[in-house]
C-alpha positions as CSV (number, residue, x, y, z in Angstrom):
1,X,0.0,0.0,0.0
2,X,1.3,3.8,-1.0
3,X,0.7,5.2,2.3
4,X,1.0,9.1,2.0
5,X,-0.8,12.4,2.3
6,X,-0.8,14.7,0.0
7,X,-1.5,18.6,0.1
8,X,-3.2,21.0,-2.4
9,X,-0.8,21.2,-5.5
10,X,1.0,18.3,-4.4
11,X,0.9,15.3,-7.0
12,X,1.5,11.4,-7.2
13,X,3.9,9.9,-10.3
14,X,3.0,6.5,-12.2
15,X,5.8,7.1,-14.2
16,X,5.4,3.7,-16.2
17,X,2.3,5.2,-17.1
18,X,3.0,8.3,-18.3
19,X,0.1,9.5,-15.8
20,X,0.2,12.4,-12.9
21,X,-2.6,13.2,-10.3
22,X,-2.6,16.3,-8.2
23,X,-4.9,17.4,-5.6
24,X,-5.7,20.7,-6.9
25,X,-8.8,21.4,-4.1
26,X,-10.6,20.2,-1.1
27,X,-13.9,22.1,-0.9
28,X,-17.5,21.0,0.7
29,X,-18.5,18.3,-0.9
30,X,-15.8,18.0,-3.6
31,X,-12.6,17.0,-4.3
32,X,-10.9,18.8,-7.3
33,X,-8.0,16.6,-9.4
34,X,-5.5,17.2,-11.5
35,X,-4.9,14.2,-14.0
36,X,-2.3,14.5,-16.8
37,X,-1.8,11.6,-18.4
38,X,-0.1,11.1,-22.8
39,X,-2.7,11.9,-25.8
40,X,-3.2,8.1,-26.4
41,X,-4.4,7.5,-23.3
42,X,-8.5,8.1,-22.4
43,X,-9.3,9.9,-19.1
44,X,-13.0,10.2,-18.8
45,X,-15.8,10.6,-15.9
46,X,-17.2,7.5,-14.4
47,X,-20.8,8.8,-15.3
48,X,-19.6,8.6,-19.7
49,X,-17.3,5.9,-19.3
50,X,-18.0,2.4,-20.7
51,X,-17.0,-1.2,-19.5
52,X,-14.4,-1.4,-22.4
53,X,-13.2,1.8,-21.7
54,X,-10.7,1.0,-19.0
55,X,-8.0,-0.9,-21.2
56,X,-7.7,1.4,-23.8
57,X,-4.1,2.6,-23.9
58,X,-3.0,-0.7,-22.4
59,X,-0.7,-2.3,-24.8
60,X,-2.2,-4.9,-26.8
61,X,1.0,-7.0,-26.6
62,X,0.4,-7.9,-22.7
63,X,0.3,-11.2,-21.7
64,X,-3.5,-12.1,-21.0
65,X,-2.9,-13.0,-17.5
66,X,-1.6,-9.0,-16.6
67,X,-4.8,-7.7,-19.1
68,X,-6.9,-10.0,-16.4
69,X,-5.2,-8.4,-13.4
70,X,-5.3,-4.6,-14.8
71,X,-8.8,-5.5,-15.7
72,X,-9.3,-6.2,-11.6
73,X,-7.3,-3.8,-10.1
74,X,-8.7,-0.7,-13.1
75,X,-12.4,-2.2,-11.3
76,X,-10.9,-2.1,-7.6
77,X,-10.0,1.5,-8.5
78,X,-13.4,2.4,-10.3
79,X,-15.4,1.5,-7.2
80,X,-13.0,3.1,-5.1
81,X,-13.7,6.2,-6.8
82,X,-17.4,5.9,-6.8
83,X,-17.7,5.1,-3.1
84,X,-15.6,8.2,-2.4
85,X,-17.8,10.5,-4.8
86,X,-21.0,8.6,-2.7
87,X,-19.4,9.5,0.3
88,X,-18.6,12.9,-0.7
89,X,-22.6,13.5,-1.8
90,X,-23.3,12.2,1.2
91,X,-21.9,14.4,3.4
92,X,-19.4,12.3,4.6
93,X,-16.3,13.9,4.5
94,X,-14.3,12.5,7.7
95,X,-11.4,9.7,7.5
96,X,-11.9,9.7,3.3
97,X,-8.1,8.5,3.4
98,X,-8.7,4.9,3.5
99,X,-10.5,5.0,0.2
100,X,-8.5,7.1,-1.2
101,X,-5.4,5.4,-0.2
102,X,-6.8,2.2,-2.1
103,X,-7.5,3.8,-5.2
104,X,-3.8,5.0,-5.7
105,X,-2.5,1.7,-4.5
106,X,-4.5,0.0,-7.2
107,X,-3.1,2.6,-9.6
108,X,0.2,2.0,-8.5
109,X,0.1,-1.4,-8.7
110,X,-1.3,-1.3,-12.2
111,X,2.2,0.9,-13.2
112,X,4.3,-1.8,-11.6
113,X,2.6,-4.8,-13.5
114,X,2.9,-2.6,-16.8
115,X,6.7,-2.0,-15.6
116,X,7.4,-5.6,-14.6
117,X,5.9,-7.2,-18.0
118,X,7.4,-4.1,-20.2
119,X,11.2,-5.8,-18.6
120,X,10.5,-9.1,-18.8
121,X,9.4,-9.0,-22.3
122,X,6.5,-11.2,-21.3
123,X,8.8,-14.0,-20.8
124,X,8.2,-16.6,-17.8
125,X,11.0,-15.7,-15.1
126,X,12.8,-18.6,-13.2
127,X,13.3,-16.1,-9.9
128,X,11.2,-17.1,-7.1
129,X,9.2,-14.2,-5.0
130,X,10.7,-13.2,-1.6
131,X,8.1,-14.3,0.7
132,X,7.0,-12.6,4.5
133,X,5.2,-13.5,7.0
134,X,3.1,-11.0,8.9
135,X,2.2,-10.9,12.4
136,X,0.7,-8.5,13.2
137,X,-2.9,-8.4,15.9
138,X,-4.4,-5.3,14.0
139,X,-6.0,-6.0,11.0
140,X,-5.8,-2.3,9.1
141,X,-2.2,-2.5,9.2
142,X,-1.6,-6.0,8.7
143,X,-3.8,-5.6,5.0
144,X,-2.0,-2.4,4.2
145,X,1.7,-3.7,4.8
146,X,0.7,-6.7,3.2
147,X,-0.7,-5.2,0.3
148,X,2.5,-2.6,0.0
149,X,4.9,-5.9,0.4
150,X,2.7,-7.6,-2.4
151,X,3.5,-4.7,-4.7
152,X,7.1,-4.7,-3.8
153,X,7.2,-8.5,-5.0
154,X,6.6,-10.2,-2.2
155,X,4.2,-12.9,-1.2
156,X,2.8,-12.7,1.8
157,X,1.0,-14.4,4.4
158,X,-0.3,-12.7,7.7
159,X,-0.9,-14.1,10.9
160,X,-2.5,-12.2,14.6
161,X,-0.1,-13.2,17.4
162,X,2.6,-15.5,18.7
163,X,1.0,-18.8,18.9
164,X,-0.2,-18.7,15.5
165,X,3.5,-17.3,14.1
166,X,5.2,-20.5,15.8
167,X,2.9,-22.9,14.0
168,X,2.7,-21.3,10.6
169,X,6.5,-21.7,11.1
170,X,5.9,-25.5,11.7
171,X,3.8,-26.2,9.1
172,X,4.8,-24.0,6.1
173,X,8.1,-23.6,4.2
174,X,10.4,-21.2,6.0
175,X,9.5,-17.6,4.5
176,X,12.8,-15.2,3.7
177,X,11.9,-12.5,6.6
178,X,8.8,-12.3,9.1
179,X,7.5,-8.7,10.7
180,X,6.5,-8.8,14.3
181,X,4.8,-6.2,16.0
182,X,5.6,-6.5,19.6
183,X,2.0,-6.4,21.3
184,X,-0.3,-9.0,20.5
185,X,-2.5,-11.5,22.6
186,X,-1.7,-15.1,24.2
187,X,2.2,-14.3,22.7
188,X,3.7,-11.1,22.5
189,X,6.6,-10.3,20.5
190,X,9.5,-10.7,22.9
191,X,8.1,-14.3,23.7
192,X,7.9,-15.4,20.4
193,X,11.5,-13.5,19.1
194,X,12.3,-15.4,21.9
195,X,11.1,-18.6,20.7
196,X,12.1,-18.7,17.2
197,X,15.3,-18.1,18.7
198,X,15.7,-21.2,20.5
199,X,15.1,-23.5,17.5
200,X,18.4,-24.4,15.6
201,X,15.6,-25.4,12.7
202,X,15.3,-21.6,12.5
203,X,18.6,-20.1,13.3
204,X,19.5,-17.4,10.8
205,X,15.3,-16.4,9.9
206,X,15.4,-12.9,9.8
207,X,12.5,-11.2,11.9
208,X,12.3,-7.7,12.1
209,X,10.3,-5.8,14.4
210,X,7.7,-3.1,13.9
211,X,6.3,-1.4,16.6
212,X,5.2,1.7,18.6
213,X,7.1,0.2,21.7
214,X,10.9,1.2,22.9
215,X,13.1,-1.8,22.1
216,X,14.8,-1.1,25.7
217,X,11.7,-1.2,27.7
218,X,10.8,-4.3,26.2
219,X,15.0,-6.4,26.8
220,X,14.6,-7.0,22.8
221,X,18.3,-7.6,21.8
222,X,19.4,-7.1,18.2
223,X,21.4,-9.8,16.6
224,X,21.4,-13.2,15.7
225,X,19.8,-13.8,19.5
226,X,16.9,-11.1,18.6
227,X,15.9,-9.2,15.7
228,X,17.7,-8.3,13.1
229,X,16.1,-4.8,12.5
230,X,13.9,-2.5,14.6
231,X,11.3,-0.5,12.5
232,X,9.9,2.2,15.0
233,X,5.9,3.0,13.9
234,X,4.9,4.9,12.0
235,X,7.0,3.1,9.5
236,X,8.0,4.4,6.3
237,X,6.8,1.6,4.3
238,X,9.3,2.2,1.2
239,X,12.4,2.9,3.8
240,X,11.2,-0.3,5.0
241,X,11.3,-2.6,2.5
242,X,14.7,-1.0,1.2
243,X,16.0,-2.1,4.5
244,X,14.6,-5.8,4.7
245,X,15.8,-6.1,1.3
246,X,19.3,-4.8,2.0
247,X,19.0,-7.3,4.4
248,X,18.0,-10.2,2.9
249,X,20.5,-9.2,-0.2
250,X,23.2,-9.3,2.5
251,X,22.2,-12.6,4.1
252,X,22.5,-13.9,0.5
253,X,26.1,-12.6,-0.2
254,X,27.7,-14.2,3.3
255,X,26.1,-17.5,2.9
């Protein structure tokens, strides 16, 4: 997820896409955009748009799985954007972030796909996904770091405490890096750092820590015998995943 805020004359890039949205004006019941996108690409309002309307610019040469998936995530975004001018009809003009947050996210993941397939060439790629585990007790967060990992090239699985980290562990193949917040019920995070740390079946996982807490107050070492990185919240989810892949890039070199 592309968590941001963004003020009047302030604009978000999908470079890949040749397309730009600003925020131009928040008044009453209306939010005035900015969209600049090239000449062979259709911008058009909800109201006189048509079903077929939404690929149009897409390149005719992608691969029909990605024209599937921008067909979704174009839809995800459409709704997004009618829910938020409902809400703005309505009246209802608190906590609008959320949706608004999802429609770029959807956008943004529709300029990575277009990226990804433009390098490739459309050809199949023998490179496995990094994959993370999640655990993480509130749900908002957990979806929205999941869904920013997921466009970062992860796959992801999430989990809401201890207990059920230690047996996703047992049962699953060993993911590259798992996010713990550090309060959760039945197992916190020091217990189960703690615990992942006294099986030699895990030694070397990397677990990194996010959390609102002080490492210090909580005895949390860093290290091989704790976690390898401490993320304060609020994260920056794009300094984030630079770090765990640093990481995880390093772990590869010295083994």
């Amino acid at each position: 997820m592309l968590v941001l805020s963004r003020r009047p004359n302030e604009k978000v890039v999908f470079p890949n896409l040749g397309i730009s949205v600003e925020v131009l004006r928040v008044a009453g019941q209306a939010v005035r955009l900015g969209i600049s996108a090239p000449p062979e690409i259709r911008i058009l309002r909800e109201e006189v748009a048509d079903a077929e309307s939404e690929l149009e610019g897409i390149p005719l040469l992608l691969s029909r799985k990605i024209r599937h998936d921008l067909r979704n995530r174009l839809n995800t975004a459409s709704l997004g954007l009618q829910v938020l001018h409902r809400r703005l009809e309505l009246g209802e003009r608190q906590d609008l972030e959320p949706t608004i947050l999802k429609v770029l996210s959807e956008l943004q993941a529709v300029d990575m796909e277009l990226q990804s397939d433009g390098a490739s060439g459309n050809a199949p790629t023998s490179k496995r996904n990094r994959r993370a585990l999640i655990v993480e007790d509130n749900a908002n967060e957990s979806e929205l770091l999941a869904t920013f990992l997921r466009m970062n090239g992860y796959e992801v699985d999430t989990v809401d405490d201890g207990l059920k980290a230690l047996s996703y562990l047992k049962e699953h193949e060993r993911p590259d890096a798992v996010l713990l917040d550090m309060s959760m019920p039945r197992l916190d995070g020091p217990k189960t750092v703690t615990s992942i740390r006294c099986e030699t079946k895990w030694q070397g996982l990397k677990l990194f820590a996010v959390s609102g807490a002080d490492r210090r107050d909580l005895g949390v070492r860093l290290g091989p015998r704790g976690v390898d990185r401490w993320f304060a919240k609020p994260v920056n989810a794009t300094q984030l995943v630079r770090e765990i892949n640093r990481e995880l890039d390093g772990a590869l070199v010295t083994a």
